[in-house]
N, C-alpha and C positions, 0 to 999 in steps of 0.2 A: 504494500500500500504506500500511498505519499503524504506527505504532511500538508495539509490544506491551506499553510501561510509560506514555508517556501518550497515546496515540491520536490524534498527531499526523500529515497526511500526508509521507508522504517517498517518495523517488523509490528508485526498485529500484538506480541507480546509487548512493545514499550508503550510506556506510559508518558513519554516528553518526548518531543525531537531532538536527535542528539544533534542537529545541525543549527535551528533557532532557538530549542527550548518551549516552545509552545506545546500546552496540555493534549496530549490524543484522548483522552478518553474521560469523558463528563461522567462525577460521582454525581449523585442521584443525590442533591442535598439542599437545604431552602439556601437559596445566590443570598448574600452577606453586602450592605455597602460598605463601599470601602471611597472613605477619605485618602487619596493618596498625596501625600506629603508635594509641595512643592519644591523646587530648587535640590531636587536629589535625582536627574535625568539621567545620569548613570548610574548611582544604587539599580534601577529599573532595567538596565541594560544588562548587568551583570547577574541580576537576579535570576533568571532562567540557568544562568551557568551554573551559579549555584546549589538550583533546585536539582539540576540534572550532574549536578557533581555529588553532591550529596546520596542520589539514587545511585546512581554505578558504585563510589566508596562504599556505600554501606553494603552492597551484594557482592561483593569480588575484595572486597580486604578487610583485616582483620586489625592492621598496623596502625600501634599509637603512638603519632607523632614521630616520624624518622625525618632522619637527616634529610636535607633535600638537595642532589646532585643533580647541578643543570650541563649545558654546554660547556665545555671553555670560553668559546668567543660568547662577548655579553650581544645578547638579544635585543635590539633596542626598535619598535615602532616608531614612525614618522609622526609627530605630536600636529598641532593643529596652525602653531606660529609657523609661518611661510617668510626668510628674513627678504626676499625678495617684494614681499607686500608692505614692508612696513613702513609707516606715514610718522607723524608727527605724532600722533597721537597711540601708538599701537608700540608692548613693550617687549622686547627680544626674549622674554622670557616663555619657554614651554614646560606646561603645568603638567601635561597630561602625557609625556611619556611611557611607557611600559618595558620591563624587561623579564628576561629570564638570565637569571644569575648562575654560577655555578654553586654556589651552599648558602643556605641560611640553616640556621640551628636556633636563632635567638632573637630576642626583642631588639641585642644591643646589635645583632649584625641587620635586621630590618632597616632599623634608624641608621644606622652606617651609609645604605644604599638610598636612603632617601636625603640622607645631606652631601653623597657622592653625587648623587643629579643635582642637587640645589646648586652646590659649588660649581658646576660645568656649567650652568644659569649665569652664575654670576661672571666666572669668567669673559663671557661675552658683554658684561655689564662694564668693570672696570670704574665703578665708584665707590671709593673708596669710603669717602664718608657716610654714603647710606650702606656700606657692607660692614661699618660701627657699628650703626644702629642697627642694622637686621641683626646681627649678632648679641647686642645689646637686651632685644626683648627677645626672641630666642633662650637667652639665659634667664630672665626674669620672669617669664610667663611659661615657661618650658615647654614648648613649639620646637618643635626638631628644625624644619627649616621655614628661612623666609625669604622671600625673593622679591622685594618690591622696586628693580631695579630704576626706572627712569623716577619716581618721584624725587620731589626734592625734600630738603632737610625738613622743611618746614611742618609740610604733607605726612610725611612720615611721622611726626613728632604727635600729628590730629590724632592718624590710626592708632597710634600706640594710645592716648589718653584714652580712647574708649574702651581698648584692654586691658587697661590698667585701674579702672573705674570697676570694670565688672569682675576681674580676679580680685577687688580689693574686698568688694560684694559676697560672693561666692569663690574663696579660694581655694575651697578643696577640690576645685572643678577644672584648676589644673593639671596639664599631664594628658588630655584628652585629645589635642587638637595636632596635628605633626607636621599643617601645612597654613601660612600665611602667604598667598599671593598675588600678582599681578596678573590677568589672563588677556589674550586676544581672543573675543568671543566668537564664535560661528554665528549664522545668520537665525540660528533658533536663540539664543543666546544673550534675550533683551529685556536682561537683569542691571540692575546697577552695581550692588553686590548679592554674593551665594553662598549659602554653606552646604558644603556637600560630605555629608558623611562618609561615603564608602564609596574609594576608586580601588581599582584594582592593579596596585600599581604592580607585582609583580604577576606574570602572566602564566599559569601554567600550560597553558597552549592546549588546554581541554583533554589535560590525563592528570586525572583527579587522584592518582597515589602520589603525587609529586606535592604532599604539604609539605612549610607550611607555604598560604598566600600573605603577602603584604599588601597591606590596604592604608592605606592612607585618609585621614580625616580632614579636611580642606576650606579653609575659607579663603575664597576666588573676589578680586574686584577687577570691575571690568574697566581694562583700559582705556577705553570709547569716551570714558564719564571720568577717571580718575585721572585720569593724566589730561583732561580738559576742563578745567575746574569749574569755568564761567557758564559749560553747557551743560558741567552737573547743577547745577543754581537752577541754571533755566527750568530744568528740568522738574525738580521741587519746587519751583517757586510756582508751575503749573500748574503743581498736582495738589494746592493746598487745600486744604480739608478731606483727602485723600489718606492720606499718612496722619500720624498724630501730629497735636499742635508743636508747630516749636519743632516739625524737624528740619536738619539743616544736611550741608554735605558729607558730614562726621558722624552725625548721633544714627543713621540708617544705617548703619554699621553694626550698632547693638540692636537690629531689628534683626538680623543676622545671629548674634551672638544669644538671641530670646530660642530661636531653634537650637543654637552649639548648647546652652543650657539644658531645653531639653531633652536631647538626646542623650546629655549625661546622665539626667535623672534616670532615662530607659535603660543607660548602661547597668547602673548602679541595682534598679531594679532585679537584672540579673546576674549581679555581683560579677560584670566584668570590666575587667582596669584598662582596656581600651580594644577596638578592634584591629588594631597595629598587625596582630600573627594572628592570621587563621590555622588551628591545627588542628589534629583528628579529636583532641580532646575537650577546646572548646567550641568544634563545629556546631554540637544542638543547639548552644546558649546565641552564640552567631546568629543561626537560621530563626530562633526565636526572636533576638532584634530588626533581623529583617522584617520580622513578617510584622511586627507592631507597625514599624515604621510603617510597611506598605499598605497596613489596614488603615492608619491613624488610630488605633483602637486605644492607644496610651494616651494620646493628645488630646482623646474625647473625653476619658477618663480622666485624665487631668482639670480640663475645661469643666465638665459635668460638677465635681467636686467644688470648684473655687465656684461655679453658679452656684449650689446650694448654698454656699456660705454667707454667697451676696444677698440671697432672697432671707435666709432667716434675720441677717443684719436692717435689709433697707424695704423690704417686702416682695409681692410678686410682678418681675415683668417676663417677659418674652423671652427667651435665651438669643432668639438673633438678635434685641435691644439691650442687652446685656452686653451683646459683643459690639454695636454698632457705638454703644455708648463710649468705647475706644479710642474707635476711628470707623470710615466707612471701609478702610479695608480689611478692616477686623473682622468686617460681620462676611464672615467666610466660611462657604462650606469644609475647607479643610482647617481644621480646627486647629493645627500646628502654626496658621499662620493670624490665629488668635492671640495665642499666648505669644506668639514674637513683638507681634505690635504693643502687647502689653508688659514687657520688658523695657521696650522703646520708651511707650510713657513713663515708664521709672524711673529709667537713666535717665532721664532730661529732668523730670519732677518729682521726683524720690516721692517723699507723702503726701505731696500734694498732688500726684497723680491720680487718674480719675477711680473713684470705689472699685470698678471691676479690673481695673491691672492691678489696683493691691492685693486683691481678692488672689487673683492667678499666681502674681510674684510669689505669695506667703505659703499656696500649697505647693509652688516650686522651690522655694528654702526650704521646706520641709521634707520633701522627695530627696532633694542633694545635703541630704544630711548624713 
């Protein structure tokens, strides 16, 4: 038989296409909505690999966690920066790399390989003063690498106060994050900034006895808006009462950081210290964050929680008035990009921010406890 989305052969015994990953065979079960998380386009990409990695690992091995012996010659994919396209505004740096290594055994050689691409980033960068400071908050906020190569000192100094606000806030919620940086976005790609939980940065080329994976946890700004400062303005100053009051070019950043939040709380939920190594031993706990993520079923449970607390304080309204009372982009069916906007209002207005982001922030200090 063929796979119905890309007409690939498969046998009438699988259950995924081992070419797309797409489901062959419907379980007979009531369909579930599913809020799917924004600004995570390739968690979703990878997901299938996953799912169909995890099916073959678990029927054909038995192995916990082995060594993992790649090529010699390193692996490396064509990333998305083109240095032939680049403009004034567009920064040399490529996020999105992938490789297959010859060994990983450990957390510290994962991070090893991901500040071995950062540094070959930078090299093409050759500024010295912002390779202080990437290094700088890299050590402070303990971020494996940061690549924010054409900003200037200034620029630099913005991003950094809003991580430094919110690790001052929540600081056991460092340790989670292993990528700050600069992207040139693709044509789908018309975010201002992104936090993207799960890249896949080492590749196993879809032979699933080859753990562990390295995954990298990323927040992405897009060149287009960051390295053009007067168009990021324009851009906000468009969209007001869109956004919370009072945001500017810097504090959308911790709109950002309201997601990096809470998907530490999901970590934390299932006591994992980061998704850095994927290995045969923490795969279920893995495939459990995935799957929250992809339901939003934590983010609603979240949200659901800090609503109840707002109605027994101030009385009954609506849950979408709840959330619009935010911002109007709050009142969103994916409920993850509730609680970001309401972190937003924080950072900018700590208690003075509006009842239902305190409401959200306080069952989010309590989760990242």
């Amino acid at each position: 038989m063929n796979c119905k989305h890309c007409n690939a052969m498969v046998s009438l015994k699988d259950n995924y296409c081992f070419n797309c990953g797409t489901k062959l065979k419907e379980e007979k079960q009531e369909e579930k909505v599913s809020h799917v998380l924004p600004y995570t386009g390739i968690l979703f990409s990878i997901l299938s690999i996953f799912i169909v990695g995890i099916f073959i690992f678990l029927t054909v091995t038995s192995h916990n966690n082995p060594t993992v012996y790649f090529n010699d010659t390193i692996f490396e994919t064509k990333g998305t920066a083109d240095p032939s396209l680049f403009t004034y505004y567009s920064t040399s740096v490529v996020y999105d790399n992938q490789f297959n290594f010859k060994k990983i055994s450990s957390v510290d050689e994962a991070k090893e390989y991901i500040i071995k691409d950062s540094e070959k980033q930078r090299k093409k960068c050759g500024n010295n003063l912002i390779n202080d400071i990437e290094n700088d908050i890299e050590k402070k906020y303990q971020i494996v690498a940061v690549n924010l190569c054409e900003f200037n000192t200034s620029y630099v100094r913005n991003v950094e106060k809003v991580f430094a606000e919110t690790f001052q806030e929540f600081p056991n919620t460092k340790g989670y994050m292993t990528n700050i940086t600069l992207i040139n976005p693709t044509e789908e790609d018309d975010f201002l900034a992104s936090f993207k939980p799960v890249f896949q940065f080492v590749n196993s080329k879809g032979n699933v006895k080859m753990f562990p994976w390295v995954i990298k946890t990323q927040m992405l700004l897009n060149s287009n808006y960051y390295l053009n400062d007067e168009y990021l303005k324009e851009t906000l100053d468009s969209s007001q009462g869109w956004f919370v009051d009072g945001a500017d070019n810097y504090s959308i950043i911790s709109h950002e950081l309201g997601h990096y939040l809470s998907f530490v709380a999901l970590l934390k939920k299932y006591n994992i210290d980061s998704l850095l190594l994927v290995t045969s031993d923490n795969l279920d706990s893995v495939m459990a964050v995935n799957q929250e993520l992809e339901t939003g079923s934590f983010s609603e449970e979240l949200l659901n929680e800090a609503y109840e607390n707002y109605i027994v304080k101030n009385g009954f309204i609506s849950l979408n008035d709840f959330q619009g009372s935010i911002s109007e982009y709050a009142r969103n069916d994916v409920y993850d990009e509730t609680i970001a906007e309401a972190y937003h209002d924080y950072y900018l207005h700590k208690d003075n921010a509006k009842p239902a982001s305190l409401e959200i922030v306080n069952v989010l200090k309590e989760r990242l406890k």
